[in-house]
N, C-alpha and C positions, 0 to 999 in steps of 0.2 A: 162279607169277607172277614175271614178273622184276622189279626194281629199277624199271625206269622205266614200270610196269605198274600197281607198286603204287605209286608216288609221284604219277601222273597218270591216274584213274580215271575222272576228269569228262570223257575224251574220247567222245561219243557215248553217253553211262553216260544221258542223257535218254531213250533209247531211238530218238532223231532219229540220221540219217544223220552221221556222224562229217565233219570239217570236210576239204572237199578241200586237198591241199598246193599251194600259194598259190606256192611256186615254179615250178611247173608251168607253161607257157607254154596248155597247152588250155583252164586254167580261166579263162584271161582273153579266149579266143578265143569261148567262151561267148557266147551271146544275152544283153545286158546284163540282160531282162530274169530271165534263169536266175541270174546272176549277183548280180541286186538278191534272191532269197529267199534264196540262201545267207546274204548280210552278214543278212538282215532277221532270220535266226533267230539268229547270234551276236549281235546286238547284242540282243534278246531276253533272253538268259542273264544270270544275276546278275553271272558272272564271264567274265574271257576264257576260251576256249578252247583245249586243248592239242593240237594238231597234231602222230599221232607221226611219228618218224622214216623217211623210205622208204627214205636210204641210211643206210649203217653210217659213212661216212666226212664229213668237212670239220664246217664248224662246226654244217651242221643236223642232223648224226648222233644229237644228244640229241631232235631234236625240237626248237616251239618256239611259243609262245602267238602267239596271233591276236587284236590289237585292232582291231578294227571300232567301237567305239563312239568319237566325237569327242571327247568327256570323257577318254577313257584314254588318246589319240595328244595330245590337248594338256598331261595331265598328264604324261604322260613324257616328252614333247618339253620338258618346265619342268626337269627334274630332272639335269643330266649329271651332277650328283656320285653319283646312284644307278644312271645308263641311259647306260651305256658307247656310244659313236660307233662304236667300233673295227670296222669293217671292216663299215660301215654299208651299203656299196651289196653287199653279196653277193661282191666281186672278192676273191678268197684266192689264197695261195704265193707262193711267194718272187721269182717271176718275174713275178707280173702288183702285186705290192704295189712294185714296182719302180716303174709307171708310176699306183697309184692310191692310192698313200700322200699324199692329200690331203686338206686341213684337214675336206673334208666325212667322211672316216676320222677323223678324231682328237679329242682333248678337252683343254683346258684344262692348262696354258698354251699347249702348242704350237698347238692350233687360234687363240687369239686372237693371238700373235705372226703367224701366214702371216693370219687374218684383218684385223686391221689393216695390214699392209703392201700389201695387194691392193686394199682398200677406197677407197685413196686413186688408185686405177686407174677402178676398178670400182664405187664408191660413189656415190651419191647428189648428191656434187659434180660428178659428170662428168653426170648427166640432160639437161641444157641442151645438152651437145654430141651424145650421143646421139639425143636427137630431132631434132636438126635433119638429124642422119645419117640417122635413121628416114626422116622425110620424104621426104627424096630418093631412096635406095633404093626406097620402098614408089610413089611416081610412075614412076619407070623401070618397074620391074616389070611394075604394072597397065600403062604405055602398052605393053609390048612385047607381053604378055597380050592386046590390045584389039589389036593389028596380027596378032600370033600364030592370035586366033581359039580357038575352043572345043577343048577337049581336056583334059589332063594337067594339075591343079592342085598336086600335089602337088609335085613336082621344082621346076618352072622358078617358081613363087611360092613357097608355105610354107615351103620349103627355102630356097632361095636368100635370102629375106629376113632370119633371123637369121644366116646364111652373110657375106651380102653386107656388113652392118650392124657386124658384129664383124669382120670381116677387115679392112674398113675403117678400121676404129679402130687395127687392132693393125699397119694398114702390109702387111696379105699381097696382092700380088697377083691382080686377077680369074683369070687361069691357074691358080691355087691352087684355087680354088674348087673343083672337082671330084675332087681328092684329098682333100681333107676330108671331101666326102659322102661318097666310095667310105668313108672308114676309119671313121667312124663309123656309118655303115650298117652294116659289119660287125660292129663291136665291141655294139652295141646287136641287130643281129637274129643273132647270134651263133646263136640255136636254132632260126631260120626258115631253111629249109633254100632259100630263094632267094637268101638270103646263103653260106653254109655246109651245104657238102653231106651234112653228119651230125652227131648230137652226137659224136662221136668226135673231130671234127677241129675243135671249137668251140674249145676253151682255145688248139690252136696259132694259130688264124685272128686269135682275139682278143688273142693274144702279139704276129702278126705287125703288125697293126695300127698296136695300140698302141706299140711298135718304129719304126715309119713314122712315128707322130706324133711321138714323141719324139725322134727324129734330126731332124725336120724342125724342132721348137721349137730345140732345141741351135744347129741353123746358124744361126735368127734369132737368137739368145742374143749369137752371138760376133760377128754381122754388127753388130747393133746397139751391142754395147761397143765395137769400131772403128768404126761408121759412128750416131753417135746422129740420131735421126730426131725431130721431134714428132709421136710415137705411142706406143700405150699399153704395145708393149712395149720401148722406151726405157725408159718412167718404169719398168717392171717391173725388168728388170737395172741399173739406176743403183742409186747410194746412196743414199737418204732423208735426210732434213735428220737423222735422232734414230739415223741411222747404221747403221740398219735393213736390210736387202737380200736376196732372194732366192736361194740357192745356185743352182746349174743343176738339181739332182734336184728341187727344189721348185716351179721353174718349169715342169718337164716334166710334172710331177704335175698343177698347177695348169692349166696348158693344155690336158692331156687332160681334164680334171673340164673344162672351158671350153666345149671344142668340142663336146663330148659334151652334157651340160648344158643351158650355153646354149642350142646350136644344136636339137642333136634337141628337146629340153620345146617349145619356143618354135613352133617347124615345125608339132606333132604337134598342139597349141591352134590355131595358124591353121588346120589343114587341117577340124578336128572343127568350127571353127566356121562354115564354110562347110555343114558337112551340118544342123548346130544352126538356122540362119537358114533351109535351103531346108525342112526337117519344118515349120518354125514359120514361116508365111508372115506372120501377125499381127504376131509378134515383130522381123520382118525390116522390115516395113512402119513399125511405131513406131521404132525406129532410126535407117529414112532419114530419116525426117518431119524430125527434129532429133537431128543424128548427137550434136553437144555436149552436150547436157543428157541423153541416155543412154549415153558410148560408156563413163564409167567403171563404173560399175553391168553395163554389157553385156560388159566385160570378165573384173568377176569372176565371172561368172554363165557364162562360157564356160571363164573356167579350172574352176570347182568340177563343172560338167557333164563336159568332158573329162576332168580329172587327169590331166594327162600321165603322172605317176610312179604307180606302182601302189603303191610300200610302201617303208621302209625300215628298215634292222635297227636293234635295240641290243640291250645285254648288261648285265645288270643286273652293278654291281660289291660288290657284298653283298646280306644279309637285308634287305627293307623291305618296306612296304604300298604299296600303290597302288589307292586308289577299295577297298578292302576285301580287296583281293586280296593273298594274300602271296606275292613273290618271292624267291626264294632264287638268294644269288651262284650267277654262270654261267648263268644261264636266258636266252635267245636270246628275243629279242620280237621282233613283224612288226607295226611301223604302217603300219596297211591306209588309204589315204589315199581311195580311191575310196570306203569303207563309209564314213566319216568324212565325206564330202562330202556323203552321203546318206541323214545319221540324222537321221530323222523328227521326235528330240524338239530338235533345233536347226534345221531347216529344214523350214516348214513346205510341204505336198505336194511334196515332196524331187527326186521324178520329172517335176517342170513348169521346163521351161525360162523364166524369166521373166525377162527383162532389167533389170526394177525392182526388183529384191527387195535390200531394205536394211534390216535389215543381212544382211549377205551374210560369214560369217566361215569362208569355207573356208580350207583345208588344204592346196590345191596348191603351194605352195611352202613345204610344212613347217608347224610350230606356233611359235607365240612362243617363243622361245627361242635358244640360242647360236649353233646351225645354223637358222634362218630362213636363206633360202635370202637370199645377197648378191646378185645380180640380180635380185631380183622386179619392182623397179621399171624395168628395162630391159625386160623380156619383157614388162611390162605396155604401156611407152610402144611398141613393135615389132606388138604386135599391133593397138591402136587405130590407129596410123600405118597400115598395110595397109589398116586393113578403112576407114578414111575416105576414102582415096583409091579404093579399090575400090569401096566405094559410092556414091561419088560418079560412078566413071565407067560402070560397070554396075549400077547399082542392083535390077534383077531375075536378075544372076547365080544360077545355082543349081545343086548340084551333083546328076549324074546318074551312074543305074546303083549298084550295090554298091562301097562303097570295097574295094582288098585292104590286110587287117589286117594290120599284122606278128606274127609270132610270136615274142612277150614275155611275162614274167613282172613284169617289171619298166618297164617302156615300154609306156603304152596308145598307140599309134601307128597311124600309115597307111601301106604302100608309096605306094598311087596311089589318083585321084580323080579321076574325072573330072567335067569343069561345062561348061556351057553357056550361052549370054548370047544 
């Protein structure tokens, strides 16, 4: 028996099928429903589960635990002095830590120093000018959408909404627009081979990308120290009153974590929540009746259905417990954000989309804690902005035929959608 044999015996040792590897881009292409018994039997178990290694090499060469249950993604989401960030999104080597060595990779201090200076960008004081950008975006749209005629919901709305909303603020050019989707469409379907013709040529594609974004932040970098604009990224490369500032590698990083982030999460919940209203005609009908008095409740009810994000890493930085479990430094965790959305003993019939359900304490934008995600509240105001306007002006929209899924591990997303009005 080897070393990691005998130290982790509980995988599949129940005599049940052993936990599929979660990095796998198939196991998320899965029939949700295939997908709701796998998490329903991990979260079952006393403890998490060990998922062994499939390759020999990078950080999940040891293998690496599976939390499914809500209780143990919000307990270690509380914890960064035990559950290491480092190299949270899966991005590894020396070449792509170039473009993703950002605060959502790091922990204390250096994440609160990039996160307080971005906050004051990107934070909760800016909402008011947000939404009013929301609004306007989300009315163009739908009006173009309503001249355009039934088709393709995915590109020219979902997308282009958090696309159009953020470039806006940050001063990019509509002609921009579409070099951003091309590059983050790649970088995120990096294993969907409509993006990228093989895993073989994934890491250069996603090199090349990220390269493209990052040359393109740089030119705003130095356009804006000679040409200051009011926009957001002005206040980003200025000096802060407490003398604070972002170098140029921290903005490139922060940019790419941006576009990526922002833009793809925000898209992939508008697009799911179009299929979510047309399944649930009930649901869809109580909404228009009175968009206000349901659209905050209907939002988070479409993020915790969707979950954009499928999981993210930490690394335990010594021996500790957790919920009974014992960790030992260096052990690689997977919070599984979708089993967490959908554990029975925090939401009750977990599998019922129900627009009223309050309290509503999902997990799509992380657990309480250091990395709660700093836009939540913009993705929140982007998506009701859309779907009010869109309701308003097609109120029986609905979307037709089989979405195509991307192929992710990491991203529960759409390529395309089509709807009809």
């Amino acid at each position: 028996m080897s070393p990691t044999e005998a130290r982790f015996p509980s995988s599949g040792a129940s005599g049940t099928a052993p936990a599929p590897d979660f990095l796998d881009p198939s196991f998320w292409l899965r029939p949700h429903e295939e997908r709701a018994e796998v998490f329903e039997r991990l979260r079952a178990q006393p403890g998490p589960e060990f998922v062994p290694p499939r390759l020999p090499w990078g950080p999940m060469g040891r293998g690496y635990y599976a939390l499914a249950k809500h209780a143990d993604v919000l307990e270690v989401s509380r914890r960064p002095q035990d559950f290491s960030s480092e190299g949270a999104t899966g991005m590894v080597g020396p070449e792509l830590g170039e473009f993703y060595g950002s605060m959502i990779t790091m922990d204390n201090p250096e994440h609160a120093r990039l996160r307080r200076i971005v906050s004051r960008s990107f934070g909760r004081n800016m909402a008011p000018a947000f939404e009013a950008m929301s609004h306007e975006v989300a009315r163009r749209l739908v009006a173009e959408l309503v001249e355009r005629g039934p088709g393709d919901f995915v590109r020219p709305v979902a997308a282009d909404m958090p696309i159009a909303v953020l470039s806006t603020m940050m001063g990019i050019p509509p002609d921009d627009y579409e070099f951003l989707f091309e590059r983050t469409s790649t970088i995120m379907g990096a294993l969907d081979p409509e993006f990228v013709a093989s895993p073989e040529e994934a890491a250069a594609a996603v090199l090349g990308a990220s390269r493209d974004l990052g040359d393109y932040i740089a030119g705003l970098r130095e356009d804006r120290l000679a040409h200051p604009r009011a926009d957001v990224i002005t206040r980003l490369v200025q000096v802060q009153e407490d003398g604070e500032q972002l170098t140029g590698q921290e903005l490139v990083s922060f940019f790419i974590l941006l576009v990526n982030a922002g833009m793809e999460t925000t898209r992939n919940a508008i697009s799911r929540a179009l299929v979510l209203l047309t399944e649930h005609p009930g649901q869809r009908a109580l909404l228009v009746s009175d968009f206000e008095a349901h659209a905050k409740n209907a939002v988070e009810e479409i993020l915790r259905v969707a979950t954009p994000i499928n999981w993210m890493r930490r690394t335990a930085t010594r021996d500790c417990d957790m919920n009974g479990h014992r960790f030992r430094e260096g052990d690689q965790i997977f919070l599984l954000y979708w089993s967490a959305n959908h554990d029975e003993k925090v939401f009750a019939d977990p599998y019922r989309f129900d627009i009223t359900r309050d309290p509503n304490p999902q997990l799509s934008f992380g657990a309480p804690g250091p990395h709660f995600c700093l836009g939540a509240h913009l993705a929140r105001i982007e998506i009701a902005a859309l779907y009010r306007e869109l309701l308003t002006a097609l109120p029986e929209i609905r979307a037709t035929g089989e979405p195509s899924r991307l192929a992710s591990s990491f991203i529960e997303g759409y390529k395309r959608l089509d709807c009809t009005f």
